[in-house]
N, C-alpha and C positions, 0 to 999 in steps of 0.2 A: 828758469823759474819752474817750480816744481807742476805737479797738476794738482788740483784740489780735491776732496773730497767729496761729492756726490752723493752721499746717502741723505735717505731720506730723510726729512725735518721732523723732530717731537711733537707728536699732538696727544689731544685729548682723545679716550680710545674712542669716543660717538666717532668724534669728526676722523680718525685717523680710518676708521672705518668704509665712511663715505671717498675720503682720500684717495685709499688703496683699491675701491672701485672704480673710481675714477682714470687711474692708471691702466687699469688692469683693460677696462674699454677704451682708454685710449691708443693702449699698445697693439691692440686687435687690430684698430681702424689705422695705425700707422703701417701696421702689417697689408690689411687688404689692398690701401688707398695710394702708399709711400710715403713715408715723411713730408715732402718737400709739397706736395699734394693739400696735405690735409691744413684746413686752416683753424684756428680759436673756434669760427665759427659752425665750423662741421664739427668740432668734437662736440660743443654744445648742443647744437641737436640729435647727434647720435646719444648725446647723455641724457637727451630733454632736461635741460638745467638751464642755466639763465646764464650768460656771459659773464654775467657781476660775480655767480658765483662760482664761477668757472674761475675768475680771477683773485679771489679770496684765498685760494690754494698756489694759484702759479702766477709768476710776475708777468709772465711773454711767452712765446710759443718754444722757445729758446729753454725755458725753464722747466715746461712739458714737454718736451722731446729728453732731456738731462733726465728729469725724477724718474720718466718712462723708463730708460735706460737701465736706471739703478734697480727701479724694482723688478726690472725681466731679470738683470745679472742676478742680484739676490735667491729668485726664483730657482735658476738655474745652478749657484753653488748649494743652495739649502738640498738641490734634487743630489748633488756629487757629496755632500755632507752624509745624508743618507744613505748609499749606497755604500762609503768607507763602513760606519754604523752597522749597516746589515748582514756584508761580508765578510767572515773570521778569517777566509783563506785568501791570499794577494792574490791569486789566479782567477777567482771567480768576484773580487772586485775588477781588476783590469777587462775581463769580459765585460761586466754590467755597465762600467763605466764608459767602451765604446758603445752598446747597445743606446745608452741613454745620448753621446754623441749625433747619434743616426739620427732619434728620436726628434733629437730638440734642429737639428738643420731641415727637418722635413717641416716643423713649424715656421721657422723663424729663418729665412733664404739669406743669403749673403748678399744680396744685392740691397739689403737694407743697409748694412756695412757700407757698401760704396755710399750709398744717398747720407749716409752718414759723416763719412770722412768728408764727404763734397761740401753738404751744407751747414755740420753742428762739430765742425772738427777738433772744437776742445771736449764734446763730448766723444768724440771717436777716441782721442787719446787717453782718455781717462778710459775708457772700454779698455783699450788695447792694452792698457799696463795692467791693467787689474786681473784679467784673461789669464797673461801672460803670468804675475805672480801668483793667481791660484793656482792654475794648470803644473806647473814646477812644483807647489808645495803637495799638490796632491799626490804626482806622479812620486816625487821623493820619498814623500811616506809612505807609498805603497813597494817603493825600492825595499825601505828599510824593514818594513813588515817582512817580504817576501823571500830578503837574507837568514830575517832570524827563523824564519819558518822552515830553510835549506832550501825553501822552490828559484829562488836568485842566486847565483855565484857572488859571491863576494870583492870580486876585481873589477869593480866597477868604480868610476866617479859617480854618487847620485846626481847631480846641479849638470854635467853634462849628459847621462845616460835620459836623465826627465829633459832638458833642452831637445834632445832626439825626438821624441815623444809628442813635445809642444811641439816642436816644428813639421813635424809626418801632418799634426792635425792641422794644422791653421795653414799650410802650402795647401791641401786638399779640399779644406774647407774654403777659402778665397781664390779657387783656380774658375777662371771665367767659364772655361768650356765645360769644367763640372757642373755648373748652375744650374745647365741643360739639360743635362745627364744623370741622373739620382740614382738610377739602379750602377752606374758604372762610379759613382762615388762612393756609395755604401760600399760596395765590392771592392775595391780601393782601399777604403777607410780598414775594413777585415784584414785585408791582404797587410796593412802597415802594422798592424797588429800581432800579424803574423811572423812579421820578420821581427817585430822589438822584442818580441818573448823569447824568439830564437836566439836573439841577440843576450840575453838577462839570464834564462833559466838554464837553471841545472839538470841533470836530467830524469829527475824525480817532478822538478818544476814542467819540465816538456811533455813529459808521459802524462801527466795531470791535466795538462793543456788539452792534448790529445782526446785525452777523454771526454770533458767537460766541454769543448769548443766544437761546434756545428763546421767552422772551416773547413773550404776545404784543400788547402795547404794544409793545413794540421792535419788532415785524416787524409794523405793521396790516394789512400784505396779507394774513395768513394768516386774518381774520376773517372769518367765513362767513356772510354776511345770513341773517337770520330769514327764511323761508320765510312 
């Protein structure tokens, strides 16, 4: 059985207004509190709104944990939407688009994942595929950008060389002992970065990298011998 779709339900733009607030402070206090924590009745007084109309929007807690979901993801490809949008050259999108990586794990922990998969696991998997088919279409197009541009070689599979890419992030992103550790994930996260470009680019693509990339794998001159 397939998963369903998740997006959010048509309203009127007053009420879709109120709605998308709703969310937006629910997903806060799901953040602060954990999912499995928070009940109907803490969102509604964190909303200061009444139960009744708390449930005029959502059928169960079950269905506020789901729309929650949808409109973070939402969020979060409208921010990788933007980012394709802003950048003409594939090198200086694939930077932004880790940077923005970094950005959105320092909000949003993976251990909300786990509480996720544990207790709303048709909503994990609807996350997990959806994740999984942006991340591939974006990385793809940025392959295919970066071919015609000459900064990528062209002996590549795109749908394997982007599965590379998905997988560097989401092994680093869901690794338990990273949780801990932010500054040695971020550094991580770079470091995979470093090696997929080296892996992709040509060496107009690499010299470019070089330039434009703070790394520092990219630049080893800026490494500072042990004393």
């Amino acid at each position: 059985m397939g998963i369903p779709d998740l997006s959010l339900p048509a309203m009127s733009p007053l009420n879709q207004d109120h709605h998308q607030s709703i969310l937006q402070r629910a997903s806060g206090l799901f953040k602060r509190c954990g999912i499995k924590a928070v009940t109907m009745d803490d969102v509604s007084k964190d909303l200061s709104i009444s139960k009744k109309t708390l449930y005029q929007y959502f059928k169960n807690k079950g269905d506020l944990v789901q729309q929650s979901v949808a409109y973070v993801f939402l969020q979060r490809h409208n921010e990788a939407l933007a980012i394709q949008a802003k950048h003409d050259n594939a090198v200086d999108e694939l930077i932004a688009l880790n940077e923005n990586i970094i950005q959105t794990l320092e909000k949003h922990t993976p251990m909300m994942l786990f509480a996720l998969k544990k207790y709303h696991n048709k909503t994990y998997q609807w996350l997990d595929q959806k994740r999984k088919s942006v991340t591939l279409e974006i990385y793809s197009s940025n392959l295919k950008r970066g071919i015609d541009q000459g900064l990528y070689h062209g002996q590549v599979t795109m749908r394997d060389v982007s599965y590379l890419r998905y997988s560097q992030i989401t092994v680093l992103m869901e690794d338990d002992d990273l949780t801990n550790d932010i500054p040695l994930r971020n550094t991580l996260l770079s470091s995979s970065l470093d090696l997929y470009i080296r892996a992709i680019a040509t060496p107009q693509g690499l010299s470019y990298y070089r330039e434009h990339s703070q790394s520092i794998i990219a630049n080893p001159e800026t490494i500072k011998p042990l004393s």
